[in-house]
C-alpha positions as CSV (number, residue, x, y, z in Angstrom):
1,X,0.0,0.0,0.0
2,X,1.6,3.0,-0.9
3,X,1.9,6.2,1.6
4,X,-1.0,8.2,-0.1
5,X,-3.5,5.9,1.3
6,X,-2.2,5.1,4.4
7,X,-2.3,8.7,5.2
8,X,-5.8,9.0,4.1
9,X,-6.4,5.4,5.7
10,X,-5.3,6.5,9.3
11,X,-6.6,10.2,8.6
12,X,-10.2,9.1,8.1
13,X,-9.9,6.8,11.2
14,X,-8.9,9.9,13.3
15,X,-11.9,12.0,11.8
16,X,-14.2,9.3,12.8
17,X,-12.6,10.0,16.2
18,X,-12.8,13.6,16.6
19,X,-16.7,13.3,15.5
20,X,-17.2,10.6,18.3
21,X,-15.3,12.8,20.7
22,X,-17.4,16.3,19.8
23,X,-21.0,13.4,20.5
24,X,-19.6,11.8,23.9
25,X,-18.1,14.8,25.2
26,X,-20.2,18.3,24.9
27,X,-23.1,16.7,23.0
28,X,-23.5,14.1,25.5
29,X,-22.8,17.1,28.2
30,X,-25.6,18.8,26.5
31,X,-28.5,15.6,26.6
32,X,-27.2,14.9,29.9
33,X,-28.7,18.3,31.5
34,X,-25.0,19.0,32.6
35,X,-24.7,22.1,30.3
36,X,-27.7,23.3,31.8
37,X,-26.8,23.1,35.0
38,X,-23.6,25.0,34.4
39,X,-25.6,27.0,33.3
40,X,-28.1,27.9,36.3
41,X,-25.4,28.1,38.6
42,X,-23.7,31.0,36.4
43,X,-27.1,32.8,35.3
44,X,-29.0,31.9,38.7
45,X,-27.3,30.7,41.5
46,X,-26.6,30.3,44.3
47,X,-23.3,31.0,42.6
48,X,-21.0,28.2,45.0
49,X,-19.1,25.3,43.9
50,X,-20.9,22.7,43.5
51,X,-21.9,20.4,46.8
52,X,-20.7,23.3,48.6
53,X,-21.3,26.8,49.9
54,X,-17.9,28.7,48.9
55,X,-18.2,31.6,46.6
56,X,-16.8,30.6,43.1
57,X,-13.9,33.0,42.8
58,X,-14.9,35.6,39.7
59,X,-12.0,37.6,39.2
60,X,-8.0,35.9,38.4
61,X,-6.7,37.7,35.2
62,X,-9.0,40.9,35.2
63,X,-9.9,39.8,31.5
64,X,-13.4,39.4,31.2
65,X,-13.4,36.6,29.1
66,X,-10.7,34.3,30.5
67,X,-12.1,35.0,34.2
68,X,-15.2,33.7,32.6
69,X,-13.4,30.5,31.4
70,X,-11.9,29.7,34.8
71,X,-14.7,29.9,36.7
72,X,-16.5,27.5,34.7
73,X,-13.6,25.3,34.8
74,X,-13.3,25.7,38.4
75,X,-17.1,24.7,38.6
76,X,-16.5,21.5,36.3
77,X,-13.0,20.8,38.8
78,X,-14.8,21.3,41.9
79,X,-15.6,17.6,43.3
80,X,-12.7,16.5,41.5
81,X,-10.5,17.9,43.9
82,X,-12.4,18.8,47.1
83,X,-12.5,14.9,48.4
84,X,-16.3,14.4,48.1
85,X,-16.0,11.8,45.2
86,X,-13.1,9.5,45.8
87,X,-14.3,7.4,42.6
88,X,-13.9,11.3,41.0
89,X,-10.7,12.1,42.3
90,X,-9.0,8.6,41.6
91,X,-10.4,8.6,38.0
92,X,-8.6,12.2,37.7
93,X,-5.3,11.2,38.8
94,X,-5.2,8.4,36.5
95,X,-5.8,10.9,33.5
96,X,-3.9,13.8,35.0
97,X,-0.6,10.6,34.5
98,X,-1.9,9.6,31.1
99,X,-1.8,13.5,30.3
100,X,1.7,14.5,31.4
101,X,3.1,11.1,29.6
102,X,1.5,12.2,26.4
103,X,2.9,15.6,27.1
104,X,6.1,14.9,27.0
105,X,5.9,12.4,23.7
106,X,4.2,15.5,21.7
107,X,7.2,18.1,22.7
108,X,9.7,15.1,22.3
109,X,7.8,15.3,18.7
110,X,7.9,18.7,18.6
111,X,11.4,19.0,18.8
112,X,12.2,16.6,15.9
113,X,14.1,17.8,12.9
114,X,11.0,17.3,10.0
115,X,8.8,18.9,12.1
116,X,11.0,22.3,12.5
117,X,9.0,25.2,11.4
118,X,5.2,23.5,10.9
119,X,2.3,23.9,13.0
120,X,3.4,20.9,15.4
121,X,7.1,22.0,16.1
122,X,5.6,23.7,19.3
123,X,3.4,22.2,21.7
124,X,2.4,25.0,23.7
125,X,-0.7,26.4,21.7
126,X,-1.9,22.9,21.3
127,X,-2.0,22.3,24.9
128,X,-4.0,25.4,25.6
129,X,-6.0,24.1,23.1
130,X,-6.6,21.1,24.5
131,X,-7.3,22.4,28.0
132,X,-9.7,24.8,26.8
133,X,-11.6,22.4,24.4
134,X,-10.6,18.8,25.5
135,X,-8.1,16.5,24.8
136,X,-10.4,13.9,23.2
137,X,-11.3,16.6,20.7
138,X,-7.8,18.1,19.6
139,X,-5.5,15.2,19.7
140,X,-7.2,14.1,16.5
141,X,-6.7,17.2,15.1
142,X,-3.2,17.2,16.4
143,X,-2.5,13.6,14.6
144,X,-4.3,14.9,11.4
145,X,-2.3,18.4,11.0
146,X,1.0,15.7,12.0
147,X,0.8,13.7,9.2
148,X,-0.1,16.5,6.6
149,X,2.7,18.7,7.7
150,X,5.6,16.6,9.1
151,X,8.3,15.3,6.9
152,X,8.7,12.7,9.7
153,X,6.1,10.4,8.3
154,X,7.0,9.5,4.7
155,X,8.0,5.8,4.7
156,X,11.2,4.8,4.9
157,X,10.9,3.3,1.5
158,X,10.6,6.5,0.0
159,X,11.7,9.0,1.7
160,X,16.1,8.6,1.7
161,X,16.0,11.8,4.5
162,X,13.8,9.7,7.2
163,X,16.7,8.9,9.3
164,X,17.7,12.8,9.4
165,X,14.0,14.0,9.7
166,X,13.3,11.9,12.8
167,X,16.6,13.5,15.0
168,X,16.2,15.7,18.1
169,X,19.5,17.8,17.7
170,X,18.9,19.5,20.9
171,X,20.3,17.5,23.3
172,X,20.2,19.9,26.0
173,X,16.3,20.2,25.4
174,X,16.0,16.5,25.3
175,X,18.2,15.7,29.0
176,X,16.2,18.9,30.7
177,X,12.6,18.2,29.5
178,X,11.7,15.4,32.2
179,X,12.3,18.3,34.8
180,X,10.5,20.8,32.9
181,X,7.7,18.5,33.0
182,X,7.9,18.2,36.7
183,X,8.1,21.8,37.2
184,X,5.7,22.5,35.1
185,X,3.1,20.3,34.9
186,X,3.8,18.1,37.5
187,X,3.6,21.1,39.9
188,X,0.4,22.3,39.1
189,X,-1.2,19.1,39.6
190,X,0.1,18.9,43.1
191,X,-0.9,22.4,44.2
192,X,-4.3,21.7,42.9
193,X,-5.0,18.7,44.6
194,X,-3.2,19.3,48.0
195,X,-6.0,20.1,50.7
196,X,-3.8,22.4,52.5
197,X,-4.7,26.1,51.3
198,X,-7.9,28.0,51.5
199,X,-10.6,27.9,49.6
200,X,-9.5,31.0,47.7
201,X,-6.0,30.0,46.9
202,X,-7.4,26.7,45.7
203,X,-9.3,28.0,43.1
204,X,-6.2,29.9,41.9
205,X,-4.4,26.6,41.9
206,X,-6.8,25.0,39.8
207,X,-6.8,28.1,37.4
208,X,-3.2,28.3,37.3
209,X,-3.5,24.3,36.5
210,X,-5.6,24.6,33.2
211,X,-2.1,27.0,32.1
212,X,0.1,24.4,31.9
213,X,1.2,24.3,29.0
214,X,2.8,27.5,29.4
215,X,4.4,27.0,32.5
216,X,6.0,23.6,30.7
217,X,7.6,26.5,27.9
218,X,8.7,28.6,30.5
219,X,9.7,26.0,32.9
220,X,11.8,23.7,29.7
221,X,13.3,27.2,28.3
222,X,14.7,28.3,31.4
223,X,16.0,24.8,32.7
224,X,18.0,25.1,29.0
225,X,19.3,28.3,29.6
226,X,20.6,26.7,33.1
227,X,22.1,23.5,31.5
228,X,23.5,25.6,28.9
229,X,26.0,26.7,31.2
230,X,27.1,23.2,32.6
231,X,29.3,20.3,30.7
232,X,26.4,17.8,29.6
233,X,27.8,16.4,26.6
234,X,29.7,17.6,23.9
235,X,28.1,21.8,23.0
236,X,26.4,21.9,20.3
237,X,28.3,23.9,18.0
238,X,31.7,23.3,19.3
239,X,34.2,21.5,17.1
240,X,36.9,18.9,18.5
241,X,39.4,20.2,20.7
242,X,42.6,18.8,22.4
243,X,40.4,16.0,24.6
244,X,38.9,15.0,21.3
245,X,41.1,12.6,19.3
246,X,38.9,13.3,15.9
247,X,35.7,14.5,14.4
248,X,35.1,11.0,14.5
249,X,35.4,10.3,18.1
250,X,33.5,13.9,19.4
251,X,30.8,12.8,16.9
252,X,30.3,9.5,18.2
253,X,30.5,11.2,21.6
254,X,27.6,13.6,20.7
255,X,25.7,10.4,19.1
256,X,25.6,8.7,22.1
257,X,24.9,12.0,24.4
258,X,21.8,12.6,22.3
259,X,20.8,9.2,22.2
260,X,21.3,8.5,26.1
261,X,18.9,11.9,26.8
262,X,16.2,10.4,24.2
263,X,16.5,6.8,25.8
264,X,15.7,8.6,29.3
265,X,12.7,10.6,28.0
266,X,11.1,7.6,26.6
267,X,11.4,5.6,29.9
268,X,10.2,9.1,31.9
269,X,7.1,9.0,29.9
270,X,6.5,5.5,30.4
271,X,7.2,4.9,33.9
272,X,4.8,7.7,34.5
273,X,1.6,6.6,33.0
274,X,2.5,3.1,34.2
275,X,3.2,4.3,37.9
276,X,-0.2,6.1,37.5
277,X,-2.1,3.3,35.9
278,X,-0.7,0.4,38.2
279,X,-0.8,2.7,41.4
280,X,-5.0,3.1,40.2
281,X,-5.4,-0.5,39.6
282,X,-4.0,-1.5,43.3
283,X,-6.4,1.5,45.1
284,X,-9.6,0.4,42.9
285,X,-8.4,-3.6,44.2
286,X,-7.7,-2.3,48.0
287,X,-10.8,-0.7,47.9
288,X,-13.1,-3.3,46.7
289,X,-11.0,-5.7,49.4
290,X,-11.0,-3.3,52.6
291,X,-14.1,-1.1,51.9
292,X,-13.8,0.7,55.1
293,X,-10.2,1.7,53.8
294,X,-11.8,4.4,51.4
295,X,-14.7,5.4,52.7
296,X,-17.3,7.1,50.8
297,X,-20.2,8.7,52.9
298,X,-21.1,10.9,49.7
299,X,-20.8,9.4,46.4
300,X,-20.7,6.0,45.3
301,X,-18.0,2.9,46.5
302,X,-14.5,2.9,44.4
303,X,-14.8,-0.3,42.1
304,X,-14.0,-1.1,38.2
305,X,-17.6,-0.1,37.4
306,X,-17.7,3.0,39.5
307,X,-13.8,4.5,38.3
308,X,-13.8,3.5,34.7
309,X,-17.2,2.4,33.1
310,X,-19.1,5.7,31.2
311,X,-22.5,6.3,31.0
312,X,-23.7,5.1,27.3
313,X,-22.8,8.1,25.4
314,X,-25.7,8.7,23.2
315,X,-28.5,8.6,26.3
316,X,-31.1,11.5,27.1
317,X,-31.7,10.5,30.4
318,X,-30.4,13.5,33.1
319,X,-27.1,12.9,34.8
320,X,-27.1,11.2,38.5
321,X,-26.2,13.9,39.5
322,X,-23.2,17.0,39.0
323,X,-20.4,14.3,40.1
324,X,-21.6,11.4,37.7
325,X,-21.8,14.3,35.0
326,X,-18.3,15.4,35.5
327,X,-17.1,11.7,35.6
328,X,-18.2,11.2,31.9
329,X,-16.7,14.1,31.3
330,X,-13.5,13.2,31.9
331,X,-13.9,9.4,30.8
332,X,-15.1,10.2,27.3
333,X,-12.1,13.0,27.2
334,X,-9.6,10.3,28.4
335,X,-10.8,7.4,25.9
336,X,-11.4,9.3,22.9
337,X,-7.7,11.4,23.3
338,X,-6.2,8.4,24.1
339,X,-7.7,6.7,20.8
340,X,-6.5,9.1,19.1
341,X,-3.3,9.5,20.2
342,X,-2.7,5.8,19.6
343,X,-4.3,5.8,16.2
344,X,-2.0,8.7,15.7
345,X,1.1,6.3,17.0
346,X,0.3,3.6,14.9
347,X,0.0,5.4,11.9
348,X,3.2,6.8,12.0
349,X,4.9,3.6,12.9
350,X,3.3,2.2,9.9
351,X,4.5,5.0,7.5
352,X,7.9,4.6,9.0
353,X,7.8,0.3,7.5
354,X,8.4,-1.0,4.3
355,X,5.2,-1.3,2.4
356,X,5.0,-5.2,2.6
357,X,4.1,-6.5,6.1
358,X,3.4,-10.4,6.8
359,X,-0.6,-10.2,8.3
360,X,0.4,-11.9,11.8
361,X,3.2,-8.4,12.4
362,X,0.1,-6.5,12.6
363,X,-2.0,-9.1,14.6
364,X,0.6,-9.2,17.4
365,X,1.2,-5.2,17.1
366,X,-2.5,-5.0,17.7
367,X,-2.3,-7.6,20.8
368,X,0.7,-5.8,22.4
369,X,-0.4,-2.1,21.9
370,X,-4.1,-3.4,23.6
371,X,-1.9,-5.4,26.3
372,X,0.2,-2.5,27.1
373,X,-2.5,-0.1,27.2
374,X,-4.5,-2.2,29.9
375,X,-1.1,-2.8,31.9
376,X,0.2,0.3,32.3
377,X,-1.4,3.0,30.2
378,X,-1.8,4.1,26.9
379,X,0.7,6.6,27.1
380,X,2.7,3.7,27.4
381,X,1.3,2.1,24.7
382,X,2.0,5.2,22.7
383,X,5.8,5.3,24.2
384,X,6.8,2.0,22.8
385,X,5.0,2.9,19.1
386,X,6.9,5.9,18.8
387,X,10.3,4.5,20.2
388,X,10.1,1.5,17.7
389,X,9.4,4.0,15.2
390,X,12.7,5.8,15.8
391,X,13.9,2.4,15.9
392,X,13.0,1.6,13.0
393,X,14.0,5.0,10.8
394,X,17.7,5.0,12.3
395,X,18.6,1.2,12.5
396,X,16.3,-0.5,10.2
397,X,15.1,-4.2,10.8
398,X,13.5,-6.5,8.3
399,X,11.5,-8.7,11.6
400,X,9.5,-6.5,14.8
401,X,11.2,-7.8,17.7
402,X,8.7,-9.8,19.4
403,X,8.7,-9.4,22.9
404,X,10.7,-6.8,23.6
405,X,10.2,-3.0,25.0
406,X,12.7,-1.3,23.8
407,X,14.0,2.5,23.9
408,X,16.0,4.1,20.8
């Protein structure tokens, strides 16, 4: 199959996404009578957060607009962080793991080489994006505007430059990113969820949260800047000096610098959403085995059911009530993104093979990504795709390597 079609192949797949995404999250929100609740609590009141009687702050940037935006986010956040809904608040932190993993493979993919100067060789604006509109409904637009736009994805077959257009140059950028995303993101989420400050500062937290992306720029650029100044590797545009025998030797020292800092991102982002997946699965398994462990006077027990099974997407019938509303909310956000973002992976480990693969290659791909997604995440599902892809492009090999998790 030549490259044409599988780029319209796996861009009509991620379509079909984005429209599911658009019905199960705000048009479901909208049968649902959660819209319309929003709603009444912003045109009618009592204007409190919900299950509660604190004030919803109305003022954080003094623009009228994006005040607007954060207190309805800080109304949709509310249970999720306040301790009411344990079923809530565990189903959040799984996501919030499965979202910083993914964040760090899109600016790892930002950073490549073919992607230098196109609409995805900066991840900031698409974070924003997806804060403000959901992930579920911009990481399919993210993949599409990827494959259109990315040199990255022609197959290796025809394209001679694959093995140049898939580099990270920046080293430095590379080695500091896992701290960037602490700082930045990482942060955030702790702030948010910690039930230590006021009711006031929380909100701000929460606010400040949905910014993230911007505070993972600042945070990455500045950490750069820092490690800029220290020996990590050979600098990038020095030449060989006395300690380097040749341009041989200082290139195979660079090689293996840049190589070493790609190797440790990959594992970053997939020890994350496995700790976070795992970690879920245990609580959820605890819970169901000491009930009295995680008590839940409010809101429904923890169990399988409870955390990770949706309403039907397509029903009329009014939401349980505002926690059960939010809860699809972010279930239909985390599927659908992480459908995407997988359909996105897949596709450009496919573009990255020879155009002949033996039927049972792709049965065992599908087996492995499913198994790995239900294991530990499908960030990490998404990890290993995009790692063998690299793979691949700079060290091509006729056979996928059954059985192995490897890291470029």
């Amino acid at each position: 199959m030549s490259g044409r079609r599988r780029h319209v192949l796996v861009t009509i797949a991620l379509l079909l996404i984005f429209g599911f995404a658009v019905d199960s999250m705000w048009l479901l929100l909208l049968r649902n009578s959660y819209m319309s609740t929003l709603a009444h609590i912003r045109d009618v009141g009592p204007r409190h957060l919900p299950g509660s009687d604190t004030p919803i702050r109305s003022r954080y940037s003094g623009i009228p607009l994006l005040d607007y935006w954060f207190a309805v986010m800080q109304t949709i956040l509310a249970n999720v962080t306040d301790g009411s809904a344990p079923r809530l608040s565990l189903y959040a932190f799984h996501f919030a793991g499965q979202l910083g993993s993914m964040t760090t493979l899109l600016i790892m993919e930002s950073m490549r080489v073919g992607n230098k100067g196109t609409l995805v060789s900066w991840f900031m604006p698409w974070g924003l994006l997806m804060t403000a509109y959901g992930y579920a409904v911009i990481m399919p637009v993210y993949g599409i505007v990827h494959l259109f736009v990315s040199s990255t994805t022609s197959p290796s077959s025809e394209n001679v430059q694959a093995k140049q257009e898939i580099q990270i140059p920046d080293h430095i950028g590379l080695y500091t990113l896992p701290a960037a995303i602490v700082l930045g993101y990482g942060m955030p989420v702790l702030l948010m969820a910690l039930p230590i400050f006021t009711t006031d500062w929380h909100q701000l937290f929460v606010a400040g949260w949905h910014l993230f992306p911007i505070w993972v720029a600042l945070s990455h650029f500045l950490l750069k800047l820092l490690a800029s100044s220290v020996s990590i590797g050979p600098p990038l545009n020095s030449t060989p000096n006395q300690t380097m025998s040749s341009a041989t030797e200082y290139d195979k020292t660079y090689r293996f610098t840049r190589k070493r800092s790609l190797r440790r991102s990959y594992r970053i982002a997939f020890r994350l959403s496995a700790a976070t997946h795992v970690l879920t699965i245990i609580i959820i398994g605890l819970a169901q085995r000491f009930p009295s462990l995680f008590p839940s006077p409010q809101d429904q027990p923890i169990s399988w059911s409870s955390v990770f099974l949706p309403d039907y997407w397509r029903s009329t019938t009014p939401m349980q009530d505002f926690v059960q509303g939010t809860l699809n909310l972010l279930q239909y956000d985390q599927y659908s993104g992480s459908l995407a973002a997988l359909t996105w992976g897949v596709g450009v480990y496919w573009l990255s093979l020879p155009e002949k693969r033996d039927v049972m290659d792709w049965v065992f791909m599908a087996i492995e990504v499913t198994a790995i997604s239900v294991c530990f995440g499908p960030a990490a599902a998404l990890t290993i795709l995009l790692s063998r892809r690299d793979q691949h492009l700079v060290n091509p090999f006729p056979e996928l390597r059954r059985g192995r998790l490897t890291f470029v």
